[in-house]
N, C-alpha and C positions, 0 to 999 in steps of 0.2 A: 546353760549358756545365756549371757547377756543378750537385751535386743540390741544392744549395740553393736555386742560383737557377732551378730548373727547376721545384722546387716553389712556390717563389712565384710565380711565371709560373701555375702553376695553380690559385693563390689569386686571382690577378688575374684570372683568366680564369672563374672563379665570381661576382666581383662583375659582371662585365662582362653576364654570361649574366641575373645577377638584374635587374640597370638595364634592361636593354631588354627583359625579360618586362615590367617594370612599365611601362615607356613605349611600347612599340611599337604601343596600341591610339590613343596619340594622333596617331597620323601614317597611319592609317586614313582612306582619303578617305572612307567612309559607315561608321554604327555604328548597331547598333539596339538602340536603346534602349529598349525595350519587354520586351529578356533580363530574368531575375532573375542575381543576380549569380549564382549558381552556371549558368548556362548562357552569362555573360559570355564575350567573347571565344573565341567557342568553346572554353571551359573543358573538359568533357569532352574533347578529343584533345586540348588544349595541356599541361594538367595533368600528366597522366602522364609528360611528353618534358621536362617541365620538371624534374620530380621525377628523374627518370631522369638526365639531364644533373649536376643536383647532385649526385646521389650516386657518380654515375661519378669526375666533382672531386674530390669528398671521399676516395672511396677509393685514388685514385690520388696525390694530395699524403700519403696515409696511409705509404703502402708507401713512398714516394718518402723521406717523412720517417725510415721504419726503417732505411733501407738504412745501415751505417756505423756505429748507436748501440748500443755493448753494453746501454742503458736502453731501448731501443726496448720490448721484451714488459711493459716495467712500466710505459711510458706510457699503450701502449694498454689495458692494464688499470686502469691511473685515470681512461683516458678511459671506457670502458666501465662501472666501477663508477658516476662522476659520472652518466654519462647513465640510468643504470639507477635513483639516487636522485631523480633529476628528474622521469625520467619516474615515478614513483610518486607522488609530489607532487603530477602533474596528474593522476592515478587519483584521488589524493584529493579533488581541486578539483572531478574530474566528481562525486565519487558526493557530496561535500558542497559546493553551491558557492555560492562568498563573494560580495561585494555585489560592485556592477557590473564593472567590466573585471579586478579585482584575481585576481594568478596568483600561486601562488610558484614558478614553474619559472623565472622571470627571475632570481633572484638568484644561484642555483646556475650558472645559466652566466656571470654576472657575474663573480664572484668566480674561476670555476676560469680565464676570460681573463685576470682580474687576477695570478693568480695562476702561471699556465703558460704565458702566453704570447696573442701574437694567433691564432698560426697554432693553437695547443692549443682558445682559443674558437671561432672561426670553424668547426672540426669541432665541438665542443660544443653549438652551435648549432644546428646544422644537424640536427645525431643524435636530436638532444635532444627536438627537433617531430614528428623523423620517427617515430623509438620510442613515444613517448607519443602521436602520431594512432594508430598500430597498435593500443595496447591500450586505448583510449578508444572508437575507433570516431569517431574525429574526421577520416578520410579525407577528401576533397572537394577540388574545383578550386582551396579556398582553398588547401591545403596545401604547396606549394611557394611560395608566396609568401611564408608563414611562415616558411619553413624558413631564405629567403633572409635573410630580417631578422631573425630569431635569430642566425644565421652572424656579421650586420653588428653584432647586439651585443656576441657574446663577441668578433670581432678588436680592437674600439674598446676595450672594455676594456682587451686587452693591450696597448694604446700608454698607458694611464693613465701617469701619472708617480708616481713612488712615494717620498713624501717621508721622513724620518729621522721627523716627528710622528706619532704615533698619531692624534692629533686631525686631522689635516690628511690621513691616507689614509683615515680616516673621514667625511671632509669633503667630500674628492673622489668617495667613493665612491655617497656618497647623493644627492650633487646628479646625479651620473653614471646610477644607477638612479633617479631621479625624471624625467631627461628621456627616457630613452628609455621609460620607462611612457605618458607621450603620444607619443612619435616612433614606436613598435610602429602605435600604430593610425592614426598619421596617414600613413604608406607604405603597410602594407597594405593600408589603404581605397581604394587606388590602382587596386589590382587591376579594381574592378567599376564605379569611379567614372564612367568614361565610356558608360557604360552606363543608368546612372541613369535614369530616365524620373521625371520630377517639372515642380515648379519652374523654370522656365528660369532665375532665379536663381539655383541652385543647382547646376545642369547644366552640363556638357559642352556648349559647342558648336564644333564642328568650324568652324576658320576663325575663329574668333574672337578668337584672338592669346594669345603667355603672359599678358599682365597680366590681362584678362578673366579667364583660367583658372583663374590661381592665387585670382583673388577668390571666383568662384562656386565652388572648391574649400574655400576657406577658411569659406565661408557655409554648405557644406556640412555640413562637420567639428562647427562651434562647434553646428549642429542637430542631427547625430545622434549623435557621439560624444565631445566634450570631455568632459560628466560622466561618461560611463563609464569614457575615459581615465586621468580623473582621482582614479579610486579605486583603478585600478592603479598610479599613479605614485606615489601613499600609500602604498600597500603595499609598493609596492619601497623606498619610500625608511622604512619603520617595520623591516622585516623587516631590511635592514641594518643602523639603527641598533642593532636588538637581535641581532642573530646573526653581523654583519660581520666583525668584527673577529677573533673566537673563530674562526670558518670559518675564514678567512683566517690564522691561524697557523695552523690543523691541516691546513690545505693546504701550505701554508708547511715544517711539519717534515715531510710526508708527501715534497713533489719535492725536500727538500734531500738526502733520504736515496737518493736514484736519479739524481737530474739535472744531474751535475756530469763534465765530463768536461776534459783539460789539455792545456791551450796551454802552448808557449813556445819557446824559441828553441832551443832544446836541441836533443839528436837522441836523447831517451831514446824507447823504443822497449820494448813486452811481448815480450821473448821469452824462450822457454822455463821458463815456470811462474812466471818473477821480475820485478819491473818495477822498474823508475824512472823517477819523474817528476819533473819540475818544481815548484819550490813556489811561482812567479810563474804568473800568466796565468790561474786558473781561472775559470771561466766555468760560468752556465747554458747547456746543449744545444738548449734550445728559447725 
């Protein structure tokens, strides 16, 4: 097996781990409901192993990815530098913080998936929650579920399509960061949702079949968090129109200057201090 394909294999093998953290309390023959979300699903011992598992992923598609790329040390340092700008972002958000759900750490991993790649967001993501719970003090059982649907926004980015218009990558980009502004909270609500003690409209009930579920999920959402949702998906989508595009070339000229490495049919070859390469075939590495 390729390293490539070995690393993807462990990108698929993160989303797999995240889907069934989020669903495996629905297939629970009894739940009690009476938990607050932070003691949900036995949170305390699950959290941790869940935390743990992602970061093991992440670390190991990390190394996996360096193996091979004389740009390897300079990716990881723009990965490193982005998550370090991010997570200060959310330092800021804690110590001054804006109207309901609205973050600015979303757009930074938006943009560097868009811009590096899926496999580049999907770490982005992931780091990006983890570093910035560490120095917020934002720890808790929520914290891996976060991590997971950060991860799920930087890769989706990096499948964007990326059109010749400026208008039309700014186009896709804001309606991209407006939907996942509610898709953030409508997943992670996930996490505690069967737990819920309220309403039975509202509620979880075990045996009650998906269409029941998805409604008293949906009844759920539109009472406690669509307007919250809804000031974050503002925000991501004002924040890009005003800073998208600018990011996004200064990302742009930052990995064209490391992230290029050549294909082609040849049998040029580095050796001994001198190269020749191909002038067909170049490619981005990630």
């Amino acid at each position: 097996m390729t390293r490539q394909a070995t690393s993807g294999l462990l990108y698929v093998l993160g989303a797999v781990i995240g889907v069934a953290a989020f669903a495996y309390p629905f297939f629970l023959p009894a739940l009690d409901q009476g938990a607050t979300a932070d003691e949900a699903a036995l949170a305390p011992a699950v959290a941790p192993m869940l935390t743990s598992l992602l970061l093991a992923v992440c670390l190991l598609a990390l190394l996996i990815d360096m193996q091979g790329q004389r740009a390897s040390a300079k990716l990881v340092a723009a990965l490193g530098m982005l998550v370090a700008v991010a997570s200060v972002l959310r330092f800021l958000e804690a110590a001054i913080p804006g109207p309901g759900g609205f973050s600015p750490i979303f757009v930074p991993i938006i943009l560097a998936g868009y811009v590096f790649g899926a496999r580049f967001g999907f770490l982005m993501g992931s780091f990006t929650l983890l570093v910035s719970a560490l120095i917020t003090g934002g720890v808790g059982p929520w914290l891996p579920y976060q991590m997971f649907v950060s991860a799920w926004v930087g890769f989706t980015a990096g499948l964007l399509p990326h059109p010749g218009s400026t208008r039309l990558e700014l186009l896709f980009l804001a309606v991209f960061a407006g939907l996942w502004g509610l898709l953030y909270g409508l997943i992670t609500n996930l996490y505690f949702w069967p737990f819920f003690a309220g309403d039975l409209s509202i509620s979880w009930q075990a045996g009650g079949g998906l269409r029941t579920g998805v409604a008293h999920y949906m009844a759920f959402y539109l009472v406690t968090s669509l307007a919250w949702d809804l000031v974050r998906a503002g925000g991501n989508v004002a924040l890009v129109l005003f800073l998208g595009m600018p990011t996004v070339r200064a990302l742009t000229r930052f990995r064209d200057r490391f992230q290029f490495s050549f294909e082609g049919t040849g049998s040029s070859r580095f050796m001994g201090g001198s190269r020749t390469a191909p002038t067909d075939g170049v490619r981005p590495i990630v």
